[in-house]
C-alpha positions in Angstrom: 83.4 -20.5 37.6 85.0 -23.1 40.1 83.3 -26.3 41.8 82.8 -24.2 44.9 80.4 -21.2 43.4 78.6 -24.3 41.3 77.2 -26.1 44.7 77.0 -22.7 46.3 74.2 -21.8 43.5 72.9 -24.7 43.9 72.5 -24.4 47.9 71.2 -21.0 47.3 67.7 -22.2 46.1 66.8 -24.4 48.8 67.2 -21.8 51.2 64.9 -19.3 48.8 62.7 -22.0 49.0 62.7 -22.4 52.4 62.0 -18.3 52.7 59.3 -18.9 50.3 57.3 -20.7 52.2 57.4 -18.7 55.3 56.6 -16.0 52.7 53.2 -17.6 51.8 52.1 -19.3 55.1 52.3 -15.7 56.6 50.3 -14.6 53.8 47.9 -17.1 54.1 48.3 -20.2 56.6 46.1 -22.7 54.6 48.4 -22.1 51.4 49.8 -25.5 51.2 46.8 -27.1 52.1 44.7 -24.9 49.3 47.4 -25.8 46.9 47.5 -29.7 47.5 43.9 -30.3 47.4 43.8 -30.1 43.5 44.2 -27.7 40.3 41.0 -25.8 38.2 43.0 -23.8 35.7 41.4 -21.1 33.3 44.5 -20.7 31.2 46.5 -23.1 29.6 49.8 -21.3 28.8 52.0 -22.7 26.1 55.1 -20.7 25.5 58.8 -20.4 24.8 61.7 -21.9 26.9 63.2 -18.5 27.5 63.8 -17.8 31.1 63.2 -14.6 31.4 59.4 -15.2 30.2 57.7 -16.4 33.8 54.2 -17.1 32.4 52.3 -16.8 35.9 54.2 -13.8 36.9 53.4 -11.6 33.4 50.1 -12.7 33.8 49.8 -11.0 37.7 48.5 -15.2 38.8 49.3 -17.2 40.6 49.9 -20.8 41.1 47.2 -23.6 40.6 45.5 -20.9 38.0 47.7 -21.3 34.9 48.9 -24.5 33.6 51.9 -24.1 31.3 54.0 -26.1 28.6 56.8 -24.4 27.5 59.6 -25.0 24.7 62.0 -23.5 22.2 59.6 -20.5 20.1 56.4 -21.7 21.9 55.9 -24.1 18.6 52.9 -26.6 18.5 53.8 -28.9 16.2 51.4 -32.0 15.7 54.5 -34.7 15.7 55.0 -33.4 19.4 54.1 -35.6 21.6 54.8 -33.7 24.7 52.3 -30.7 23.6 49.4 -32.4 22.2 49.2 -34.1 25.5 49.2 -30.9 27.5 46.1 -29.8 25.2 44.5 -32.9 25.2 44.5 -33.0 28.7 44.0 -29.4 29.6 41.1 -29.4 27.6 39.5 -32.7 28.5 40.1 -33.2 31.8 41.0 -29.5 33.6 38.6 -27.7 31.5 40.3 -24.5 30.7 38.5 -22.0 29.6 41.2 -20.3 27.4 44.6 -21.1 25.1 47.3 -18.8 25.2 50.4 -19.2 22.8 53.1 -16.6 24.2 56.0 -15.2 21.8 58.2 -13.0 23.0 60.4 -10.0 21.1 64.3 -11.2 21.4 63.1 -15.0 20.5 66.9 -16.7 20.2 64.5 -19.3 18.4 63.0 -17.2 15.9 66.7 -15.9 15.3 68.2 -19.2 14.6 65.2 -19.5 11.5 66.3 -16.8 10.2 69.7 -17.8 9.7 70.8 -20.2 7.2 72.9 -22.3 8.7 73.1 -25.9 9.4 72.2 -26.1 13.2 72.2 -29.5 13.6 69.6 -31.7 16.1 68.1 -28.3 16.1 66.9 -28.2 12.3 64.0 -30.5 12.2 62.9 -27.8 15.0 63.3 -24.8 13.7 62.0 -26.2 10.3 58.7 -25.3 11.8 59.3 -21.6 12.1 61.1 -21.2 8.2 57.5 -23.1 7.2 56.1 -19.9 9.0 58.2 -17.6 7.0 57.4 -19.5 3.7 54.0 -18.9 4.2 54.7 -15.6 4.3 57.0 -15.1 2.6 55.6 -11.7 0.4 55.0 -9.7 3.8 58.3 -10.3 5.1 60.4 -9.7 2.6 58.4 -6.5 1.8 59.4 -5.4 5.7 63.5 -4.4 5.8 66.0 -6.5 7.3 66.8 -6.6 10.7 64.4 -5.9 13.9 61.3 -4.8 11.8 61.0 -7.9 10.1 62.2 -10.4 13.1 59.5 -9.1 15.3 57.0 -9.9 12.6 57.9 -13.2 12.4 57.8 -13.6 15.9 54.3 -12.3 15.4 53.3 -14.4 12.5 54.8 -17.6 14.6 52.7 -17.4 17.5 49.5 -16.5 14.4 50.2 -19.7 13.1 50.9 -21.7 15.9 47.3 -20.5 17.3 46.5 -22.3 14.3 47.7 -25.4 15.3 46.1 -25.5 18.7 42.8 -25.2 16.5 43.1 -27.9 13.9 43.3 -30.7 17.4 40.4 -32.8 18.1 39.9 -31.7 21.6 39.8 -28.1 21.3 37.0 -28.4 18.2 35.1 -30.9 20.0 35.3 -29.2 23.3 33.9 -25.4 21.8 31.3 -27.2 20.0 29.9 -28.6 23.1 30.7 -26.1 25.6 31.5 -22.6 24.0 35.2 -23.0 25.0 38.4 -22.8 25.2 39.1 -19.6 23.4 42.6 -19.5 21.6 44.6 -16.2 22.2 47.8 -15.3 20.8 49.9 -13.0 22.6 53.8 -11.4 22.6 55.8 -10.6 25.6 57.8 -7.3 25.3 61.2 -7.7 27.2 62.3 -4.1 27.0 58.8 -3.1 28.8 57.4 -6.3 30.2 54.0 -6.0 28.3 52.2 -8.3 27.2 50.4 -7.7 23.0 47.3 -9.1 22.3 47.7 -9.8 18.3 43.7 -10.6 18.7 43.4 -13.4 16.8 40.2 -14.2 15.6 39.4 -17.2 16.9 35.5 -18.3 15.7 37.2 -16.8 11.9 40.1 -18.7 12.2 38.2 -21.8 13.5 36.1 -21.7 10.4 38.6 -20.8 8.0 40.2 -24.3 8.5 37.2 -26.8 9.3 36.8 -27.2 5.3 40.3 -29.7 5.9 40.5 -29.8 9.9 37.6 -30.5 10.9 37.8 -32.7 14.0 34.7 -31.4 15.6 32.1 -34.3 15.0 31.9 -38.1 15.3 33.1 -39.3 11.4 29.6 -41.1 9.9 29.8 -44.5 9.4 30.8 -45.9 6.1 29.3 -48.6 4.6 31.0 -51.2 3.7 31.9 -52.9 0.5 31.1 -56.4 -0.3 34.5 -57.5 -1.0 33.4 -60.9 -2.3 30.6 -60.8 -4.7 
């Protein structure tokens, strides 16, 4: 690929863009001016990296109604900075109503798990994932190698990630006092473009961990010691 087809590419999307807005202002003249006057999301999407997963487009919404975080196997680890913010602020300032964690069959991410090999920068990552195999460790290895058992990882990732999104402050505290967000946990087909709701049960799995997560309540004050007596 020379120099020539690389700024050509490049070009190429600021004259779709410029298409793409003739497209919507035809469709609707007040568009822009709909679009710049704020966001009210229902759905908070957090899924993988991939590019062939567009999370508005497999949902049939459009803009302004999904707001999305995406990395590599749609992982919500609580050392991630850049995801706990999303959910923080999705749930305490836009409100959603619902959580969606989005695998997809084909994760490259999930793959990489389930290889041992040293994969450098991208270990500490994908640690995350072989923690979600450990934990299941008798289910898998009772599926046979190959396809059968990948896709139930990829299953048993976006379980456990649900998970995570439950054990955080602001999603507890926020369903106590408002009956919501619900978390879902979905996988995106690529061979057939559906989407698979693994229903996850979210009031069961909400209660299953508030024994060791619960963040749901203001702590009670402790009293304290007399240090000097």
């Amino acid at each position: 690929m020379n120099r020539e087809h690389v700024e050509m590419s490049h070009a190429r999307i600021f004259e779709n863009n410029k298409k793409w807005v003739e497209t919507m202002k035809a469709s609707d003249p007040k568009y822009f001016e709909k679009l710049s006057s704020g966001q009210i999301p229902d759905y908070l999407y957090i899924g993988c990296a991939d590019s062939r997963v567009p999370a508005n487009e497999i949902m049939g919404l459009g803009a302004g109604e999904v707001f999305t975080t995406r990395n590599i196997a749609n992982l919500v680890p609580n050392t991630d900075l850049s995801v706990m913010s999303v959910i923080n602020y999705a749930v305490r300032h836009l409100k959603v109503k619902h959580i969606v964690v989005c695998g997809h069959y084909g994760c490259g991410g999930v793959l990489a798990a389930m290889t041992p090999a040293d994969l450098g920068l991208l270990n500490p990552w994908l640690r995350n994932i072989r923690d979600v195999y450990r934990l299941h460790e008798a289910e898998l290895d009772a599926l046979p190698k190959g396809e059968e058992r990948y896709k139930r990882l990829v299953e048993l990732n976006v379980v456990e990630q649900c998970r995570n999104v439950i054990k955080t402050a602001a999603v507890q505290q926020s369903y106590e006092a408002n009956g919501y967000p619900i978390v879902h946990g979905w996988v995106f087909d690529l061979h057939d473009g559906l989407l698979k709701d693994l229903d996850v049960n979210f009031e069961d799995m909400l209660k299953g961990i508030k024994k060791i997560y619960n963040l749901g309540c203001e702590p009670e004050e402790e009293p304290v010691n007399d240090v000097a007596e």
